[in-house]
matplotlib code that plots the C-alpha trace (Angstrom):
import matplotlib.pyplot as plt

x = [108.0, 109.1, 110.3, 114.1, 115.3, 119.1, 119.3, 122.9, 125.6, 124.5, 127.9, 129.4, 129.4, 129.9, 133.5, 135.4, 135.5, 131.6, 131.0, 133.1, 130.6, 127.2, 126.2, 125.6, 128.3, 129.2, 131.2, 135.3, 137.3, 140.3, 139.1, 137.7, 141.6, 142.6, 140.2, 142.0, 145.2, 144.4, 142.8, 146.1, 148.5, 146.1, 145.7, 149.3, 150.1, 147.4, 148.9, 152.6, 151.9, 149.0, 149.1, 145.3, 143.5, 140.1, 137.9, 134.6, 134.9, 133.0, 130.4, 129.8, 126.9, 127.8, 124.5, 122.2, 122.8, 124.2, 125.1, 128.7, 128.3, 131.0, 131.7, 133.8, 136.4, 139.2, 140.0, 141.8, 137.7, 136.9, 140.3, 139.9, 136.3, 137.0, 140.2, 137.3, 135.6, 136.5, 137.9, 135.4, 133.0, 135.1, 133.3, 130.4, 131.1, 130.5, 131.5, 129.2, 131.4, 130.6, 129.9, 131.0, 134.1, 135.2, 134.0, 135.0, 137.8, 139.1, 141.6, 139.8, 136.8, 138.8, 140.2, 136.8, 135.1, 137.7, 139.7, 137.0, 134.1, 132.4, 128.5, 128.5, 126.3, 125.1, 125.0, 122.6, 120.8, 119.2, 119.9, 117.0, 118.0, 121.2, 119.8, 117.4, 121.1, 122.3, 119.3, 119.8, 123.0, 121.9, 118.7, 120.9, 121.4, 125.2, 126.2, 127.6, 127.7, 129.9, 128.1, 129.2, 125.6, 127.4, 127.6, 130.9, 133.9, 134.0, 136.3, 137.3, 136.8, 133.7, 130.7, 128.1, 124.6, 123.5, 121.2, 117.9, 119.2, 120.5, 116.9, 115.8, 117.9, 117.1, 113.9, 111.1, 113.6, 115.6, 118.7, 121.3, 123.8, 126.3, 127.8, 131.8, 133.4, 136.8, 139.8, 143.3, 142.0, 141.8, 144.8, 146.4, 144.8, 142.3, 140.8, 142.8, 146.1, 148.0, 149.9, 149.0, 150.6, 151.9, 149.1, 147.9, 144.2, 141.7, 138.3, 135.9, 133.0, 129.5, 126.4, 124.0, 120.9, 117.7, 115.2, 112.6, 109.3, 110.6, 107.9, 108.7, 108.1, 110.0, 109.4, 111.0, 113.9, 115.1, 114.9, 116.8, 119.5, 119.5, 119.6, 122.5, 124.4, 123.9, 125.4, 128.9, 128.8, 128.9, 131.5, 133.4, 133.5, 134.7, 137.5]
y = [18.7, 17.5, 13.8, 13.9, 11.9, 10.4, 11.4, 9.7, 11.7, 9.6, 9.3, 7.7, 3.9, 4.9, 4.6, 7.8, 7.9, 7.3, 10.1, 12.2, 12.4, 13.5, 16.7, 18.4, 17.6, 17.7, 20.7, 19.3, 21.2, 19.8, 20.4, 23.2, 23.9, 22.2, 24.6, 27.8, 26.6, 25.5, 28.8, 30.8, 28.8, 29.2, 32.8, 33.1, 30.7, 32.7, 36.1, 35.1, 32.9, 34.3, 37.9, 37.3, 40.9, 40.8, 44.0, 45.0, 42.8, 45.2, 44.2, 41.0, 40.8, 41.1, 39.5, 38.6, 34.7, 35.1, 33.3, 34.1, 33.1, 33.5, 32.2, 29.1, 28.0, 26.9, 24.9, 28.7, 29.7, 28.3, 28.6, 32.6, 33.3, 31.5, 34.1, 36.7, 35.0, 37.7, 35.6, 35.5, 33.8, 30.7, 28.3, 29.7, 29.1, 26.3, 25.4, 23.6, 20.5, 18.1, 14.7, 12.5, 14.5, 16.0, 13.1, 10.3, 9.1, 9.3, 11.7, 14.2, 13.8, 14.6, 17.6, 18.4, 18.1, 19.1, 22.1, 23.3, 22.6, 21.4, 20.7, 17.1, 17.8, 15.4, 17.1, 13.6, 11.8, 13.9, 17.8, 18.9, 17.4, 18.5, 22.3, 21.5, 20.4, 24.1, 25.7, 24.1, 25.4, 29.3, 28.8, 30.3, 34.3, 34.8, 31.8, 31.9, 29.1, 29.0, 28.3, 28.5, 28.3, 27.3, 23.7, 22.9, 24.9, 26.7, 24.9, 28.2, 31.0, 32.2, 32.3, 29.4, 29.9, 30.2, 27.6, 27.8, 26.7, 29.4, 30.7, 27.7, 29.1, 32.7, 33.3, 34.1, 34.4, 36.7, 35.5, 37.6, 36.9, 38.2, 38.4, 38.2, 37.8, 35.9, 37.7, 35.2, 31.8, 30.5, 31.8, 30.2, 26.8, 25.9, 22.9, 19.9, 21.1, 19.4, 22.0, 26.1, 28.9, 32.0, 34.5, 37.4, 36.5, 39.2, 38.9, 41.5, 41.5, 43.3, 44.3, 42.0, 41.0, 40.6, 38.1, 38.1, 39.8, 36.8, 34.2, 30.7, 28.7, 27.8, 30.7, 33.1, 30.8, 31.1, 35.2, 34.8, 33.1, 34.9, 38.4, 37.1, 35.8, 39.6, 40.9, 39.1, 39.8, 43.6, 42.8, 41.5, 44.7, 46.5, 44.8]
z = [116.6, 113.4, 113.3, 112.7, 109.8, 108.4, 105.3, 104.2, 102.0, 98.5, 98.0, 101.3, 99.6, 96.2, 94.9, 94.6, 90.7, 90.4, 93.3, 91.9, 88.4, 91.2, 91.4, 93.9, 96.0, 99.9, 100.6, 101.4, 103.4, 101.8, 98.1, 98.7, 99.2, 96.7, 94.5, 95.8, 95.1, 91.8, 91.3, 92.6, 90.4, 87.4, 87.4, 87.7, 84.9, 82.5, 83.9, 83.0, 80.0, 78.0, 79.3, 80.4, 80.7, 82.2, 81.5, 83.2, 85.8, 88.1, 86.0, 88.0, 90.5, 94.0, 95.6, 92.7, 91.4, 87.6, 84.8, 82.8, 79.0, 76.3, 73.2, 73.1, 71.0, 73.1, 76.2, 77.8, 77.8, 81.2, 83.0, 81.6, 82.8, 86.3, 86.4, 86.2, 89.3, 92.5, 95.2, 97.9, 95.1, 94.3, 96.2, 94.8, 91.2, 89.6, 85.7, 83.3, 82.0, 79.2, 81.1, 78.0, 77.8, 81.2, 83.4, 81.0, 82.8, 86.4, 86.7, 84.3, 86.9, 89.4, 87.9, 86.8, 90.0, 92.7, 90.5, 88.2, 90.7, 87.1, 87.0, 84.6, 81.9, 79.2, 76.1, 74.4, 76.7, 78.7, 79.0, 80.5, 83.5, 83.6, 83.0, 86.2, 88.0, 87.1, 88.5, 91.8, 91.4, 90.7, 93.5, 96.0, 96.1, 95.1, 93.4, 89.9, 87.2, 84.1, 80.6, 77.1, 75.2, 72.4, 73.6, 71.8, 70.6, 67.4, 64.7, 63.2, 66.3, 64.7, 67.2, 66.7, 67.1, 71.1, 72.1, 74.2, 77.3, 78.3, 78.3, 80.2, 82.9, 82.8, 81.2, 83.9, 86.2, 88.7, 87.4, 85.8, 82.6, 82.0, 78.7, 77.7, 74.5, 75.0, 72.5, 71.8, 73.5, 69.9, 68.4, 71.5, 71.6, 69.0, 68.5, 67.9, 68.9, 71.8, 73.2, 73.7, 72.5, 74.5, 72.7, 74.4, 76.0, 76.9, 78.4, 77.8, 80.6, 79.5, 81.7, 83.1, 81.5, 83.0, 81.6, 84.2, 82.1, 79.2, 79.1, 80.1, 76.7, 74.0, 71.6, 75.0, 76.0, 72.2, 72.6, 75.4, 74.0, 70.9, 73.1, 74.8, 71.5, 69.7, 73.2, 73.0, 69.2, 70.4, 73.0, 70.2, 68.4, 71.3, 71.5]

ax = plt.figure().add_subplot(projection="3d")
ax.plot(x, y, z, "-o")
ax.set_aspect("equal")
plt.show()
């Protein structure tokens, strides 16, 4: 028989606002309510507000773990691709956040960890670890993670060049992406402004890509991302 071990939750004596910035996280009953509600009032607010249209979203695995890219050029971007999410996958979701922006403060870690059930990621330091943090999070059949392979938002709504990691995440892999190309998020709030605008956004949802005869090196993560940047360029046109 194997010897039983106590392996403590790691963040049991940590302060709230520094537990709130680990990944992975213990699963809360109450935030996991909190995430629902959130998610009920937000689709409403987006529905009412921006008009949001989502199309495709039949596209999205049902079993298969995936990854839902777009291009990125406004705060509505996440809030509109978690809209996307089907219900019964909420808790299964999880949205890559800029640590040195999301997590910089308390109550914006909270509202990234509890409402956005955000993955901290450090775009400078060390991003390689934070991609191995998002594979954990993809290593179970069903799950889905958020990810803008831009890295930042566009200044002008044009799409920036995609970078490797999304390959790092796929390439050699089972794991699906699936393309989107977001429509309105920057006429509504670009970069820089304070407040949004009530501008129609729509969210256009491709097929998933498979990456799993892509070789593991540097030369295939960069196809990768490159393959899924040309697929939410053609998105673009369809819309």
């Amino acid at each position: 028989m194997k010897d039983w071990t106590y392996d403590p939750d790691p963040t049991i004596e940590k302060p709230l606002a520094e537990s709130l910035t680990l990944f992975p996280r213990e699963k809360d009953f109450f935030f996991s309510g909190l995430r629902y509600l959130w998610n009920f009032l937000l689709r409403a607010w987006l529905k009412m507000y921006f008009r949001l249209e989502i199309r495709g979203r039949e596209q999205l695995p049902k079993a298969e773990s995936y990854v839902l890219v777009a291009n990125h050029s406004s705060h509505l971007d996440a809030v509109a691709l978690s809209s996307a999410i089907p219900w019964r996958s909420i808790g299964a979701t999880f949205s890559v956040a800029a640590k040195d922006y999301f997590f910089s403060s308390f109550f914006r870690s909270l509202f990234s960890a509890v409402c956005a059930n955000a993955i901290p990621f450090e775009r400078h330091k060390n991003p390689r670890e934070s991609l191995e943090l998002c594979a954990d999070a993809l290593a179970v059949s069903g799950q889905a993670l958020i990810l803008f392979p831009e890295g930042t938002r566009s200044q002008d709504g044009t799409i920036l060049t995609f970078k490797p990691g999304i390959g790092f995440l796929t390439a050699g892999t089972n794991r699906l992406v699936v393309p989107a190309y977001i429509s309105g998020a920057y006429r509504a709030w670009p970069k820089g402004k304070c407040c949004p605008r009530p501008k129609k956004v729509t969210v256009r949802i491709g097929k998933p890509l498979s990456f799993q005869s892509v070789p593991r090196t540097k030369e295939g993560f960069a196809q990768a991302a490159k393959t899924v940047e040309q697929e939410v360029i053609k998105l673009q046109g369809e819309l």
